[in-house]
C-alpha positions as CSV (number, residue, x, y, z in Angstrom):
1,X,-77.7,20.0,-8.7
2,X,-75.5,22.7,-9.7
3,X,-72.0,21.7,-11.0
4,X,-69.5,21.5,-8.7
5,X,-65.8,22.1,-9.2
6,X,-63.7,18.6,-8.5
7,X,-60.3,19.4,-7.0
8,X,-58.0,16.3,-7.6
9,X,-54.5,16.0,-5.9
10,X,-51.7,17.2,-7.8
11,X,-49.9,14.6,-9.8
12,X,-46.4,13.7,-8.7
13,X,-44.4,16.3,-10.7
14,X,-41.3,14.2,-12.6
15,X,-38.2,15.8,-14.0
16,X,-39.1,14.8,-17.9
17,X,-36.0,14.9,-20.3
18,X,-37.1,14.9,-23.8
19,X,-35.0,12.6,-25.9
20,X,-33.1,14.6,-28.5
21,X,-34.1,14.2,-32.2
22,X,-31.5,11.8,-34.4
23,X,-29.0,13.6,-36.6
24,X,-29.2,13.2,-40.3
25,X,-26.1,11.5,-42.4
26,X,-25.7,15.2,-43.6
27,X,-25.5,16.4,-40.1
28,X,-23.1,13.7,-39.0
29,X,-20.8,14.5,-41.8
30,X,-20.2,18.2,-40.5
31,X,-20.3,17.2,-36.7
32,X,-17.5,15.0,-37.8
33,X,-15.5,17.4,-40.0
34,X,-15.8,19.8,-37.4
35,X,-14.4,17.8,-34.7
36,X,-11.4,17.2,-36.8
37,X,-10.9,20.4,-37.6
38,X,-11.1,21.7,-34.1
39,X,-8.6,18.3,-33.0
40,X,-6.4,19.5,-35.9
41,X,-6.2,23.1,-34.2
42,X,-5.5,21.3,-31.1
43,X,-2.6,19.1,-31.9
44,X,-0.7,22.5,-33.9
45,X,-1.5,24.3,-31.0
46,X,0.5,21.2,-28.4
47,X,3.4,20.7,-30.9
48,X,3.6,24.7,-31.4
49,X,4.1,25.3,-27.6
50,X,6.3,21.9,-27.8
51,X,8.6,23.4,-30.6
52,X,8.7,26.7,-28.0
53,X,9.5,24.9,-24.9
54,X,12.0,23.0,-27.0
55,X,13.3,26.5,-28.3
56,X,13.4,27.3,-24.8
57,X,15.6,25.0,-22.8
58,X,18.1,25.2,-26.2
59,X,18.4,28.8,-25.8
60,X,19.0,28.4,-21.9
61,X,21.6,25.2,-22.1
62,X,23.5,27.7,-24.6
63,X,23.5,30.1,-22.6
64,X,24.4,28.3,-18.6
65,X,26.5,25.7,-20.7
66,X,24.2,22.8,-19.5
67,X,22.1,20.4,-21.3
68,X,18.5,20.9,-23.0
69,X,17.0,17.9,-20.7
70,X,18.1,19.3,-17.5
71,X,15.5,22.9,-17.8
72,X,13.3,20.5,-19.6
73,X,13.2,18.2,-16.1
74,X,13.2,21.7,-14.2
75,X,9.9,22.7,-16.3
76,X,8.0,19.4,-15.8
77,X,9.5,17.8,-12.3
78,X,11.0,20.5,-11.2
79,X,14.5,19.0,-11.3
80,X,13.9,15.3,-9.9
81,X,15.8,13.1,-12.6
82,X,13.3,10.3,-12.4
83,X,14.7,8.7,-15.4
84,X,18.5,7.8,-15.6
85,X,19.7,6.3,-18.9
86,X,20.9,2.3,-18.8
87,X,22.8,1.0,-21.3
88,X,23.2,-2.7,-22.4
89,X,26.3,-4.5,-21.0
90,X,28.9,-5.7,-23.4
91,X,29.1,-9.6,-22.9
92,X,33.3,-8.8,-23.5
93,X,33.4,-6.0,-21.1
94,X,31.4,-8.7,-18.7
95,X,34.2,-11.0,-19.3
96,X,37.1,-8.6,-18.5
97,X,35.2,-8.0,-15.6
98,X,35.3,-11.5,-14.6
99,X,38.6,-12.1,-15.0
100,X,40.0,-8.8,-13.2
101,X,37.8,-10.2,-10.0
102,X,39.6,-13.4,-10.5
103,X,43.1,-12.0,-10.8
104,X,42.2,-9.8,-7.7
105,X,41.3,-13.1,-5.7
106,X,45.0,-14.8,-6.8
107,X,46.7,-11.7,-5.8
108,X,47.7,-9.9,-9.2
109,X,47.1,-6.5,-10.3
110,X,44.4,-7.2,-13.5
111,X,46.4,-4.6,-16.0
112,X,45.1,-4.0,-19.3
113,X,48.7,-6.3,-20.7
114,X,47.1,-8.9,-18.5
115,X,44.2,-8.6,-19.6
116,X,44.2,-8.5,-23.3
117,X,46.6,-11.9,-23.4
118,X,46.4,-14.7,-25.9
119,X,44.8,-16.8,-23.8
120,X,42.3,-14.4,-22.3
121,X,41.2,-13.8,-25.5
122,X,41.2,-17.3,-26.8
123,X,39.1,-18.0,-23.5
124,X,36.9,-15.3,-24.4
125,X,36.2,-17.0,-28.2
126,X,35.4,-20.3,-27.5
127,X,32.6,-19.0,-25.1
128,X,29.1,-19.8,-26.6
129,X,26.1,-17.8,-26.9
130,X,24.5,-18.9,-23.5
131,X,27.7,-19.0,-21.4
132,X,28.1,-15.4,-22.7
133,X,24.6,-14.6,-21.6
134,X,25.0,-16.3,-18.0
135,X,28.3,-13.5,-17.6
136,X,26.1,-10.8,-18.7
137,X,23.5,-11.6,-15.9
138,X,26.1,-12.2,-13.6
139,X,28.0,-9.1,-14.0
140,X,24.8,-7.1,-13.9
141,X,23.8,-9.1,-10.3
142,X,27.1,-8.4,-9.2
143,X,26.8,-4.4,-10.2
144,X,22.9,-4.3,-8.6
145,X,24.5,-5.8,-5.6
146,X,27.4,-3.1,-5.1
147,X,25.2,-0.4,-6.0
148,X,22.9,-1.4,-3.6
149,X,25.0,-2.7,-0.6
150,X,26.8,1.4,-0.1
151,X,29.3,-0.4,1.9
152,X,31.3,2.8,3.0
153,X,29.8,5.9,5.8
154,X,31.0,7.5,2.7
155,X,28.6,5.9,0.7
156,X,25.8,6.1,2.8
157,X,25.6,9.6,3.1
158,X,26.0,10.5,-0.6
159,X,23.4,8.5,-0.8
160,X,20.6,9.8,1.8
161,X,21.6,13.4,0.8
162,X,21.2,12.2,-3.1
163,X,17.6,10.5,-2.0
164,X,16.7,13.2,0.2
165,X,17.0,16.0,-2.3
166,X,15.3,13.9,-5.4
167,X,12.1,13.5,-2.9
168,X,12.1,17.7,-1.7
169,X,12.1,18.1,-5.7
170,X,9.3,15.8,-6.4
171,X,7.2,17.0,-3.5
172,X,7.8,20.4,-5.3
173,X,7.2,19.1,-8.4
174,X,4.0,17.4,-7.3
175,X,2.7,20.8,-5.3
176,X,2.9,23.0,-9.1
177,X,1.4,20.6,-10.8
178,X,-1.6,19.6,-8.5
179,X,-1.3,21.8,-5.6
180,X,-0.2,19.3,-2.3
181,X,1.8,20.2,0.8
182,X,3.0,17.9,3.2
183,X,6.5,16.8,5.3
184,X,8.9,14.4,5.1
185,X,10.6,12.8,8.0
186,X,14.2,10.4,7.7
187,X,15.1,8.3,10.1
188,X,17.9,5.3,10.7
189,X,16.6,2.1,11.4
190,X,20.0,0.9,11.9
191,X,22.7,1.6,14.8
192,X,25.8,0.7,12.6
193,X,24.8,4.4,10.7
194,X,24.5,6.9,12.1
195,X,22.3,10.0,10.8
196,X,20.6,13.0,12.4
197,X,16.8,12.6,11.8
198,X,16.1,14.7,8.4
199,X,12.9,16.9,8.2
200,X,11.6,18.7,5.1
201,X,8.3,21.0,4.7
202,X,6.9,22.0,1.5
203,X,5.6,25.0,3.2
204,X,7.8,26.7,6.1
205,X,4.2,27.6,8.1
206,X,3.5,23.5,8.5
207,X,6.0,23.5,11.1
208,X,4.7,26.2,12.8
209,X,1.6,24.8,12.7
210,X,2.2,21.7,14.2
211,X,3.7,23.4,17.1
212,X,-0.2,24.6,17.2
213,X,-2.1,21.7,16.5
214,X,0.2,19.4,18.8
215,X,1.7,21.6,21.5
216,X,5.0,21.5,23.1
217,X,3.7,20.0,26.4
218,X,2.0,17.3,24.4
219,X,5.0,16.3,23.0
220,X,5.6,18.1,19.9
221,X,9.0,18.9,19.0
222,X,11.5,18.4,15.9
223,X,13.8,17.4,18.1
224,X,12.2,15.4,20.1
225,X,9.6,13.7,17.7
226,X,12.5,12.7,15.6
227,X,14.3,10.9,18.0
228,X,11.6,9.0,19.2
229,X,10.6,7.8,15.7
230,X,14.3,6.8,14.9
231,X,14.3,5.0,18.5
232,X,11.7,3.4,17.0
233,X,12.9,2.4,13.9
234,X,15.6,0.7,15.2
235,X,13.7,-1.2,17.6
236,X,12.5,-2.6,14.0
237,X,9.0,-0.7,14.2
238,X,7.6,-2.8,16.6
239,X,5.3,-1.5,19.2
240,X,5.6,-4.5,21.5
241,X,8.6,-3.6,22.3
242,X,7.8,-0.4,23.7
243,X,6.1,-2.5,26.6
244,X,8.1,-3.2,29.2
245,X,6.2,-5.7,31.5
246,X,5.6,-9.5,30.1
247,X,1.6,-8.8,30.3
248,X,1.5,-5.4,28.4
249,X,3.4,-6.9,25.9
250,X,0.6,-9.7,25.8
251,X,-2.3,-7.5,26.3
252,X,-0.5,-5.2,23.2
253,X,-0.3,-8.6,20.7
254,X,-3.8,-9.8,21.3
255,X,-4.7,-6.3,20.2
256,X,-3.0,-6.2,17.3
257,X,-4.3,-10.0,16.8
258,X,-8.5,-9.1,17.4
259,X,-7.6,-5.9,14.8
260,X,-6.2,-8.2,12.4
261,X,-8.7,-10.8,12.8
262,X,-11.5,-7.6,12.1
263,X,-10.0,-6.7,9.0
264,X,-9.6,-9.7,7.8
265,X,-13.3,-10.8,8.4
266,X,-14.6,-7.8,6.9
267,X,-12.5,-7.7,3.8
268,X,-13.2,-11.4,3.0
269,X,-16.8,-10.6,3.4
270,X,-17.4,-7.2,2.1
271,X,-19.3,-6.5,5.4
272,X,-18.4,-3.3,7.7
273,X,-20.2,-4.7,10.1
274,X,-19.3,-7.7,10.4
275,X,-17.6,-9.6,13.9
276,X,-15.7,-12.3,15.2
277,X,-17.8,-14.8,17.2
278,X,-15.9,-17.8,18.9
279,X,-19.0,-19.3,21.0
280,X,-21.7,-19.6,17.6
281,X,-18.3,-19.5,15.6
282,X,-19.9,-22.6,13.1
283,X,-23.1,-20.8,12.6
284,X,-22.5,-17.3,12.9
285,X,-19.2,-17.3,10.8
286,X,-18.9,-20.5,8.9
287,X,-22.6,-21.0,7.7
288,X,-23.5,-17.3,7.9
289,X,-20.5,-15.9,5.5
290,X,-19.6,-19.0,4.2
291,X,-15.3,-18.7,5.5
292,X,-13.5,-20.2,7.7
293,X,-10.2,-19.2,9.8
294,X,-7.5,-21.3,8.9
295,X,-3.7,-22.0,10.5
296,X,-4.8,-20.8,14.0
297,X,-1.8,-22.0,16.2
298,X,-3.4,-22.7,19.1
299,X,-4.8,-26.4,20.1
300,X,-9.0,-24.5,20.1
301,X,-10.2,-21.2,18.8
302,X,-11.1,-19.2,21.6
303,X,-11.7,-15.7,22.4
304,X,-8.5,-14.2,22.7
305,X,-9.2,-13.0,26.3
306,X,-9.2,-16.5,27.2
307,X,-5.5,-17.4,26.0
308,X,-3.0,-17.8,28.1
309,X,-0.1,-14.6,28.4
310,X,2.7,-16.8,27.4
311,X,4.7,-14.4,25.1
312,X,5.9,-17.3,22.7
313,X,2.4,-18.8,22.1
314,X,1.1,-15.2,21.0
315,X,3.9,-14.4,19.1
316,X,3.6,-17.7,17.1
317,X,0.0,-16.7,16.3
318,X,0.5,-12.8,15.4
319,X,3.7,-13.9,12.9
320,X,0.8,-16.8,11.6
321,X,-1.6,-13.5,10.8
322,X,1.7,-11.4,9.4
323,X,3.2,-14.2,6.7
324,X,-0.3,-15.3,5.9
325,X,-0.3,-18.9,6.8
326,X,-3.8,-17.8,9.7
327,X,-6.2,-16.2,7.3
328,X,-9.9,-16.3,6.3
329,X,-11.0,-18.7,3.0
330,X,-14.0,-19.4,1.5
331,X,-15.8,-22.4,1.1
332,X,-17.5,-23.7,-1.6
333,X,-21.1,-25.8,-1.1
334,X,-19.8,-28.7,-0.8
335,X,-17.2,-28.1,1.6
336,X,-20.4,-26.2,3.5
337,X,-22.2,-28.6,3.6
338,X,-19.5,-31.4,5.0
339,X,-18.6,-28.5,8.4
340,X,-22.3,-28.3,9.1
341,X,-23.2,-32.4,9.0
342,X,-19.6,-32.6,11.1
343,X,-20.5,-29.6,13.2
344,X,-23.9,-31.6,13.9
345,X,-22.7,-34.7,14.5
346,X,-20.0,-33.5,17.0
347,X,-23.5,-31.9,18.7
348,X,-25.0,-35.4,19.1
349,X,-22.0,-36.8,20.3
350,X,-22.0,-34.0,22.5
351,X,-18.6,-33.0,22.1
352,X,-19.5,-29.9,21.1
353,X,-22.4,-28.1,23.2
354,X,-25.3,-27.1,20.7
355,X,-25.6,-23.6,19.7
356,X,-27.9,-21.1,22.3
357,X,-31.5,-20.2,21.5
358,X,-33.1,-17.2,22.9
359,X,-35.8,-18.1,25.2
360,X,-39.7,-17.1,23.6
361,X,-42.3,-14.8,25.1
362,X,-45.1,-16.0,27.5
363,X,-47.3,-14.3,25.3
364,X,-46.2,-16.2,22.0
365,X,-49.0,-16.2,19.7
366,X,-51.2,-14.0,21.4
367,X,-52.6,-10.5,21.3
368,X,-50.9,-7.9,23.2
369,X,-53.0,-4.8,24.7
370,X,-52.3,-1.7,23.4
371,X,-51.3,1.3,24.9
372,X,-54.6,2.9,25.5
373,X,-55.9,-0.1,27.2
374,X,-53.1,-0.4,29.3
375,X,-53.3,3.0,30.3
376,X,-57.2,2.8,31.4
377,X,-56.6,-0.3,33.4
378,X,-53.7,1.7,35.4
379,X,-56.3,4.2,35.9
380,X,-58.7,2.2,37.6
């Protein structure tokens, strides 16, 4: 027979990286000196442009009469002062303190006469090390707290309009150094202030845009949307409120309760797909995922569409979810292994009705026709 020519199938063609070949000692010694050469260029290179910058915001404090750290935080955060300097309180200025407060509360005027007395200072020295400590932490409570209360309108509003400003400059800040647009929106969430709803774009053509993207008729309005939000706020940011019969307000928490209940389920078990089952709730959830839903306020676990609409039942058992005491644990083997002997003996004692099984085929265990058979029967 003449030869013949065998054609095989072409191998599977594979991506083959060839391993590159070791470097000698000699090779690793100039790699090395190389790489700290070219780091060396580097780091003159930073601390050259450092020294400029430096250079820089000197040359411009000189010349506006301000200091070098203010065009420095203009350079890098374009003006936000995110760090303010906090120096460590005297333990004798802390006692002065204490005592002015104390001569305020008996009605006399704490001078500096009164104040640097004999007995004041005698006071003052037989203190010991942790009493002085104790006045330290007191007097910086008592400053935290005064800084913090902005008793006055006064106050208040020097203190928005401060806030306000520092976040406009690090939104800037933040849009020349990564490139980010975006809005801010202030609201009260208190009626004993009073403030008009404050609104800030990074980019004027955003609030156009919204007027596009959510029109007027749908609602969209500075104005408008503003008003609503703070009305909200103050309503302490809760939408059950914004019900106004007793069974949207129950149909609106045993949402919020089944979406809590989902995350929850899905976070403990690392499973998107995972759901809530209250029927097969023992073998489904418990056995299956190995958790277990604990502080549930009501007397059974039941689907939630079962529960009654009694306001103060469901609000007991959506501030259970919020604090954390109704959550999702897991169970170790053991513990496993004691809910599924109870679970089985409640089935015996038939207090519990046993799980459902599907019903099996007619046809169990054997042959099914196939399609072409199937179709030349309906032919004849």
């Amino acid at each position: 027979m003449p030869p013949t020519n065998v054609l095989l199938p072409p191998g599977r063609l594979r991506h083959v990286t060839s391993k590159a070949a070791p470097l000698t000692k000699t090779q690793r010694k100039e790699r090395a000196e190389h790489n700290r050469v070219r780091q060396e260029e580097i780091n003159d290179a930073v601390a050259e442009w450092k020294q400029t910058m430096l250079k820089t915001a000197s040359d411009l404090a000189e010349q506006f009469g301000k200091k070098p750290h203010h065009f420095l935080d203009l350079f890098f955060q374009n003006g936000a002062h995110l760090v303010h300097k906090c120096s460590k309180v005297n333990a004798h200025n802390a006692f002065l303190h204490m005592k002015a407060e104390e001569l305020c509360e008996n009605g006399e005027i704490p001078t500096l006469a009164r104040l640097n007395e004999e007995e004041v200072r005698s006071e003052y020295d037989n203190l010991n090390h942790n009493e002085r400590e104790e006045i330290i932490v007191r007097h910086a409570e008592s400053s935290s707290a005064a800084c913090q209360q902005r008793v006055t309108a006064k106050a208040r509003v020097q203190d928005v309009a401060n806030t306000f400003k520092t976040m406009q400059q690090i939104m800037n800040g933040l849009n020349t150094r990564v490139g980010v647009e975006g809005f801010i929106c202030l609201v009260r969430n208190s009626p004993d202030f009073h403030m008009d709803p404050k609104w800030y774009f990074s980019n004027p053509a955003f609030m156009e845009y919204m007027k596009i993207a959510v029109p007027a008729h749908k609602g969209w309005d500075i104005g408008h949307v503003g008003a609503k939000l703070e009305v909200f706020a103050i309503a302490g940011c809760d939408t059950i409120r914004l019900h106004r019969t007793s069974k949207q307000r129950a149909d609106e928490m045993k949402r919020q309760i089944r979406d809590k209940i989902h995350t929850m389920l899905t976070e403990i078990t690392g499973n998107e797909n995972a759901q809530m089952h209250y029927i097969d709730y023992e073998e489904k959830i418990v056995q299956r995922f190995g958790v277990e839903l604990v502080g549930w306020t009501y007397d059974k676990l039941v689907n939630l569409s079962l529960l009654s609409t009694s306001l103060p039942g469901l609000r007991k058992l959506l501030d259970a979810f919020n604090n954390g005491t109704c959550k999702f644990v897991h169970l170790t083997p053991l513990q496993l292994n004691e809910h599924s002997q109870e679970h089985q003996i409640a089935i015996d004692d038939g207090s519990v009705p046993a799980p459902k099984t599907r019903k099996s085929w007619k046809d169990r265990g054997t042959k099914r026709k196939e399609v072409d058979e199937l179709d030349k029967e309906n032919e004849n």
